[in-house]
C-alpha positions in Angstrom: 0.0 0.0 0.0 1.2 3.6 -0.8 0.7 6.9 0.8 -0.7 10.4 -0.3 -0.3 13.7 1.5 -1.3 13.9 5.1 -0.1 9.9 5.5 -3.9 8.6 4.0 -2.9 5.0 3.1 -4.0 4.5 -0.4 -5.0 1.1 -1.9 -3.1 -0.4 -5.2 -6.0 -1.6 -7.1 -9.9 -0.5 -7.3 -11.7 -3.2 -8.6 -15.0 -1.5 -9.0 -15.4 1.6 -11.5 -17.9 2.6 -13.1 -17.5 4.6 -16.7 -19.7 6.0 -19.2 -20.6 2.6 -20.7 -22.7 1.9 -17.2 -26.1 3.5 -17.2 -25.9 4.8 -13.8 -22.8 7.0 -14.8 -23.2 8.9 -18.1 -20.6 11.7 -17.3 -18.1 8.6 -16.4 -14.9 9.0 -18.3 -12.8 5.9 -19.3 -9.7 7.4 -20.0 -9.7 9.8 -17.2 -10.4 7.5 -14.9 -7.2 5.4 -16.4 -5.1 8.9 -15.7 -6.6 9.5 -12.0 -5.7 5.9 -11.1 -2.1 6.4 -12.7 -1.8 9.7 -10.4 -2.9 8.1 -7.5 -0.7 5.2 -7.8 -3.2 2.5 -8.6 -2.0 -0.2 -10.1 -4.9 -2.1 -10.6 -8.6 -0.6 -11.9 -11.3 -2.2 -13.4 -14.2 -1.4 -15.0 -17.4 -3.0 -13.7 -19.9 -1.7 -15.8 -24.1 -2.3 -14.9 -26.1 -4.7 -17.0 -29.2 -4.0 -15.3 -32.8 -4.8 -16.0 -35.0 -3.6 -13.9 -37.5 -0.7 -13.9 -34.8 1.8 -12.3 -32.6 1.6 -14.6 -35.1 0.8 -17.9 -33.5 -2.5 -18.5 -30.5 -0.8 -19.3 -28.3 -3.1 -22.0 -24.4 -3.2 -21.5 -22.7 -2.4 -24.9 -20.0 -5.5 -24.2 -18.5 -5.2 -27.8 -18.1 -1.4 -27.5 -17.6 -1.7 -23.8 -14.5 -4.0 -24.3 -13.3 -2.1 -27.1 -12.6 0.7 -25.1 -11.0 -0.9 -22.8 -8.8 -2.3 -25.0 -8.1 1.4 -26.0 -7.1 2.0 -22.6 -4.8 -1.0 -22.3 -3.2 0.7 -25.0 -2.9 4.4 -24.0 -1.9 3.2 -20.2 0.5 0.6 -20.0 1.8 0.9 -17.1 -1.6 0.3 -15.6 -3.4 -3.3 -14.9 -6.9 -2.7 -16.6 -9.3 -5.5 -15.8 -12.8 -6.4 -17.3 -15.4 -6.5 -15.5 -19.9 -6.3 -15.1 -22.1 -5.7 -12.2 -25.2 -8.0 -13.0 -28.0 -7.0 -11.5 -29.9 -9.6 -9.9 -28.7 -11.9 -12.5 -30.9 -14.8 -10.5 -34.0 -13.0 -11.7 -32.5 -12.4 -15.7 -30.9 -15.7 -15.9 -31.3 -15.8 -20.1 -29.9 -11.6 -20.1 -26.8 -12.3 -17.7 -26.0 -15.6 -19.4 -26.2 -13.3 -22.9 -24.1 -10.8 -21.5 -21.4 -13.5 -20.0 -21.3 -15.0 -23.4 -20.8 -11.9 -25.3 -17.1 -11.5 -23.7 -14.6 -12.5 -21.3 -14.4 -10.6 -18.1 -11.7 -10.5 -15.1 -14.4 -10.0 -12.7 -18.2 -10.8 -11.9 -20.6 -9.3 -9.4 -23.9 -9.8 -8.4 -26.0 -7.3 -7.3 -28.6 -6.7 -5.0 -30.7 -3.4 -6.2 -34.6 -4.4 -5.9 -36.0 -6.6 -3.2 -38.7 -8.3 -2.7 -41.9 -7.8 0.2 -44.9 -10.0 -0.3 -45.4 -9.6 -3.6 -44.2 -6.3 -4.5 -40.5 -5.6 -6.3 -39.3 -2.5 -4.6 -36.5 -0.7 -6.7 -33.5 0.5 -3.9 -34.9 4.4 -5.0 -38.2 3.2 -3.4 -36.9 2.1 -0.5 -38.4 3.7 2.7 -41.5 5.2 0.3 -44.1 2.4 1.5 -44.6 3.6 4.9 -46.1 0.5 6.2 -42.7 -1.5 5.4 -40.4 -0.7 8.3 -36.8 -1.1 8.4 -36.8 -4.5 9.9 -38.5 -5.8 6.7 -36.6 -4.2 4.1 -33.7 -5.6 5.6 -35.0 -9.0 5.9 -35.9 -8.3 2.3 -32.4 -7.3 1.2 -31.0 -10.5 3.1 -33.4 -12.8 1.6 -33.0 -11.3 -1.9 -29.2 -11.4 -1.2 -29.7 -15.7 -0.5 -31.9 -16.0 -3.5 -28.6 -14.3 -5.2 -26.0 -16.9 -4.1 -28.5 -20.1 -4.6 -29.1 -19.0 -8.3 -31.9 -18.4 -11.0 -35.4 -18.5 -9.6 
């Protein structure tokens, strides 16, 4: 591990960055973030893009063939940094056949799950509606989350 000013430990590698190809950040900035993790003293980045589809995020479709093109770019331009591929799949044990599609479509250094709906009774509750029914209390959306989180690691439904 390296330091910055004022003796803040920094960490070699960040293995979860989001860029402009993830729906959820449209001012996200390959290349830049290649350059800020160069000045830092990263070694290690990747880019874990979303491939959501949910109502949040309006089924939102990871461009993997211009996705891994750019980073490719990036290998290129910043060689002296370790830039892994990676995809955030959210609740890929509800989309089995659009996380199997994305999987195929490339190779990837790293794979998460995601947890960014749950489900209460019957009702899908997207994580920006969270707190909005009022009779749903804290106890239940977490016991929600946790159950949602199982359903996760088990598999497809």
């Amino acid at each position: 591990m390296i330091e910055v000013a004022a003796g803040v430990p920094v960490p070699e590698a960040d293995l979860h960055v989001h860029s402009e190809w993830s729906w959820d950040a449209p001012r996200g900035a390959m290349e830049a973030t290649c350059q800020r993790a160069l000045d830092l003293g990263l070694k290690v980045v990747t880019f874990s893009d979303h491939a959501d589809y949910s109502r949040l995020c309006g089924g939102a479709r990871l461009d993997v063939e211009g996705y891994l093109e750019a980073v490719e770019a990036c290998r290129k331009s910043f060689p002296r940094l370790s830039i892994w591929t990676g995809v955030e799949l959210g609740e890929p044990h509800r989309h089995q056949p659009e996380a199997e599609d994305v999987l195929a479509r490339g190779r990837f250094d790293l794979v998460l799950g995601s947890v960014h709906c749950v489900l209460v009774g019957d009702v899908v509750l997207e994580i920006d509606e969270l707190g909005s029914e009022p009779e749903i209390g804290p106890e239940d959306l977490m016991q929600a989350y946790c159950d949602e989180l199982l359903r996760l690691i088990e598999g497809p439904v």
